[in-house]
C-alpha positions as a Markdown table, in Angstrom:
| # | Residue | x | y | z |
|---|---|---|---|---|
| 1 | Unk | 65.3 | -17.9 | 46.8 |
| 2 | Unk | 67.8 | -20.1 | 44.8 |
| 3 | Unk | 66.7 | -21.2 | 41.3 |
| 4 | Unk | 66.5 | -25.1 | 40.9 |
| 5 | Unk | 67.5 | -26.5 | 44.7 |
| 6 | Unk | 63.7 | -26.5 | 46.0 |
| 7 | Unk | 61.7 | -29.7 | 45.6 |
| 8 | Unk | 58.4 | -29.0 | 43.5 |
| 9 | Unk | 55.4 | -27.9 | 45.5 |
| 10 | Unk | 52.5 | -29.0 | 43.7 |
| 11 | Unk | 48.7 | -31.1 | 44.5 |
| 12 | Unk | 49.4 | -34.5 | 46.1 |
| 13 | Unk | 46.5 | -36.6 | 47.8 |
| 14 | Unk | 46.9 | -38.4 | 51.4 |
| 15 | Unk | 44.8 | -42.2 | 51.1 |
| 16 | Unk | 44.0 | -43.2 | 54.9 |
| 17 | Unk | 43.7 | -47.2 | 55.4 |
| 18 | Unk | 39.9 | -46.5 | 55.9 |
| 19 | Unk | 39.3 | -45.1 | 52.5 |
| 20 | Unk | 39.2 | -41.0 | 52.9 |
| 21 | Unk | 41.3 | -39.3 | 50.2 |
| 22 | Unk | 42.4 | -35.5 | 50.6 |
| 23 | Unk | 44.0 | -33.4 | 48.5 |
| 24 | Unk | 46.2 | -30.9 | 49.5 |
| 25 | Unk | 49.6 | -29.5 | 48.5 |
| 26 | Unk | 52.6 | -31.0 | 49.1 |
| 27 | Unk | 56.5 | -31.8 | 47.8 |
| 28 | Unk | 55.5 | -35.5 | 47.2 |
| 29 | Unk | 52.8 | -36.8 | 45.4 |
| 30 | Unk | 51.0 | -39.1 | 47.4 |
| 31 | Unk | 51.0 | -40.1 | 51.1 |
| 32 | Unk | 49.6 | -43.3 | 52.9 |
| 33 | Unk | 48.3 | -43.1 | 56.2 |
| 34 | Unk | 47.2 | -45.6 | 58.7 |
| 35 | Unk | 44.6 | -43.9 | 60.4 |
| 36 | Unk | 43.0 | -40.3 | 59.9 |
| 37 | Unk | 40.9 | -37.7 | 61.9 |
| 38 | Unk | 37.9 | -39.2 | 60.1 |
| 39 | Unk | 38.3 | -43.0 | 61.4 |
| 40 | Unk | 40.7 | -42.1 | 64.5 |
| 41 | Unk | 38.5 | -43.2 | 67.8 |
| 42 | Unk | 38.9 | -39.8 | 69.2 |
| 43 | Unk | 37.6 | -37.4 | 66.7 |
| 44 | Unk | 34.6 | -39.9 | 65.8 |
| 45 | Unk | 33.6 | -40.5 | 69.1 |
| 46 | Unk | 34.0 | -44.4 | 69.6 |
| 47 | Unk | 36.8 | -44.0 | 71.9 |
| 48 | Unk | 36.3 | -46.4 | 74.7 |
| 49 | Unk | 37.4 | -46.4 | 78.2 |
| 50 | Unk | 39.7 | -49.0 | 79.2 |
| 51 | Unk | 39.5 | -50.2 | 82.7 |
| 52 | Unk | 42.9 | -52.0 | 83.8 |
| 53 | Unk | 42.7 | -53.5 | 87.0 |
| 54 | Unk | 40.0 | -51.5 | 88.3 |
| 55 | Unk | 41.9 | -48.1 | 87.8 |
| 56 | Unk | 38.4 | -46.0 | 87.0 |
| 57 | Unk | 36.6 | -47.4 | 90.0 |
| 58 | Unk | 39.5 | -46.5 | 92.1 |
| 59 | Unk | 39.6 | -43.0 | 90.6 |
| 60 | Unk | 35.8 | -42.6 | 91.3 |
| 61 | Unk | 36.0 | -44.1 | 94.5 |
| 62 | Unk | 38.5 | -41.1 | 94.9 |
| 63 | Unk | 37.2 | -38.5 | 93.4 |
| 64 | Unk | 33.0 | -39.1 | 95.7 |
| 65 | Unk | 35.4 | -38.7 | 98.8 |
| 66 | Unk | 36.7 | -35.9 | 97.7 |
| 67 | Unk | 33.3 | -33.9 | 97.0 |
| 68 | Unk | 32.0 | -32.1 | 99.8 |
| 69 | Unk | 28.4 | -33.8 | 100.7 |
């Protein structure tokens, strides 16, 4: 490895928009994020399903004449 061409590789913390702080280690010394795994609607479980124009009542509509009765 070259001497004096790599950036430094030290701690740096990542602040997400809903408050979490990490710390891990990075080139730069802080990062902002707008969302994270801890306030993202998937990983929490608040995720909601969206219906648009009656697309999940088609698709279960589709999916009971499909199963064998």
């Amino acid at each position: 490895m070259k001497q004096g061409i790599h950036p430094e590789y030290g701690p740096a913390k990542i602040v997400c928009g809903c408050g979490s702080v990490l710390e891990i280690n990075a080139t730069v010394k802080t990062i902002s994020l707008d969302i994270c795994s801890v306030c993202h609607p998937f990983y929490t479980g608040t995720q909601k399903l969206v219906d648009t124009a009656g697309r999940v009542e088609k698709f279960r509509r589709r999916v009971a004449k499909a199963e064998p009765k």
